[in-house]
Backbone as CSV, one residue per row, in Angstrom:
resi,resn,N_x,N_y,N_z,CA_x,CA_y,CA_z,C_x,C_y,C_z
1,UNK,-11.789,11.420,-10.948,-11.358,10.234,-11.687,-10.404,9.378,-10.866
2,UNK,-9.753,7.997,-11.526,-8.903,7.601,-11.070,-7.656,8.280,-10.327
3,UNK,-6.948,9.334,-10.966,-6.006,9.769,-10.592,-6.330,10.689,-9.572
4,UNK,-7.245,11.184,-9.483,-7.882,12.104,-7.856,-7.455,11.357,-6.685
5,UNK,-8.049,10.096,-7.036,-8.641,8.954,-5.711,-7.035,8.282,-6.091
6,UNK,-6.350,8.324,-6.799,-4.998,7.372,-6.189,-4.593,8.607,-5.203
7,UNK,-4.287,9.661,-5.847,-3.411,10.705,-5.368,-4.014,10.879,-3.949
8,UNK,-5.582,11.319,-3.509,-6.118,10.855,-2.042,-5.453,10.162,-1.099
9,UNK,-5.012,8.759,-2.045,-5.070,7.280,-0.881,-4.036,7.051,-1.691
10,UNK,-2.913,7.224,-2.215,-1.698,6.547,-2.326,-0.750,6.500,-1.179
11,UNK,-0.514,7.325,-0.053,0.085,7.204,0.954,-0.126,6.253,1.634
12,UNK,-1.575,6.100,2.407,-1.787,5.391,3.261,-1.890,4.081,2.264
13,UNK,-2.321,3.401,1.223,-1.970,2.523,0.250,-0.124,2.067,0.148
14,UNK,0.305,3.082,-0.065,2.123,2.475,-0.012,1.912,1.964,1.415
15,UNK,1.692,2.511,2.603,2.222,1.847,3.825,1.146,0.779,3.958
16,UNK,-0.030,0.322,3.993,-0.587,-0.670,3.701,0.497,-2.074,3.061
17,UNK,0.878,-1.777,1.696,1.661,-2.523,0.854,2.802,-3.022,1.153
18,UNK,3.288,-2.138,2.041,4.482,-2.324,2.516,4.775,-3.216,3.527
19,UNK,3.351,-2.885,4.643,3.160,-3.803,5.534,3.009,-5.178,4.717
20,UNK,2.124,-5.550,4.566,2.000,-6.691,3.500,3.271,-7.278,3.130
21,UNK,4.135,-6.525,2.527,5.227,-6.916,2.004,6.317,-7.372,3.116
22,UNK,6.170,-6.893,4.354,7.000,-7.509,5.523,6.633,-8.964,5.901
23,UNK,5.106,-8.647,5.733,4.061,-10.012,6.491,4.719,-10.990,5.423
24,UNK,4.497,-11.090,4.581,5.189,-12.100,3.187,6.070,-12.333,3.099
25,UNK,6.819,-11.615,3.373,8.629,-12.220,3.855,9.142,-12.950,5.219
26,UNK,7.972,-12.153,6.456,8.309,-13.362,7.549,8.000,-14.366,7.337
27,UNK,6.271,-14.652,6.583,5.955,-15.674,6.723,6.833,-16.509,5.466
28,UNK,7.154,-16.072,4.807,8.329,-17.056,4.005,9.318,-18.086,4.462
């Protein structure tokens, strides 16, 4: 189910997000 496949890929998903979240603030 859902919660299998977050628990899988929530790690590499937070650091994904996170990146993102740097990119969005430089480019701010």
């Amino acid at each position: 189910g859902l919660k299998d496949w977050w628990n899988k890929h929530k790690d590499k998903i937070v650091e994904v997000v996170k990146e993102m979240g740097k990119a969005g603030l430089n480019a701010a």
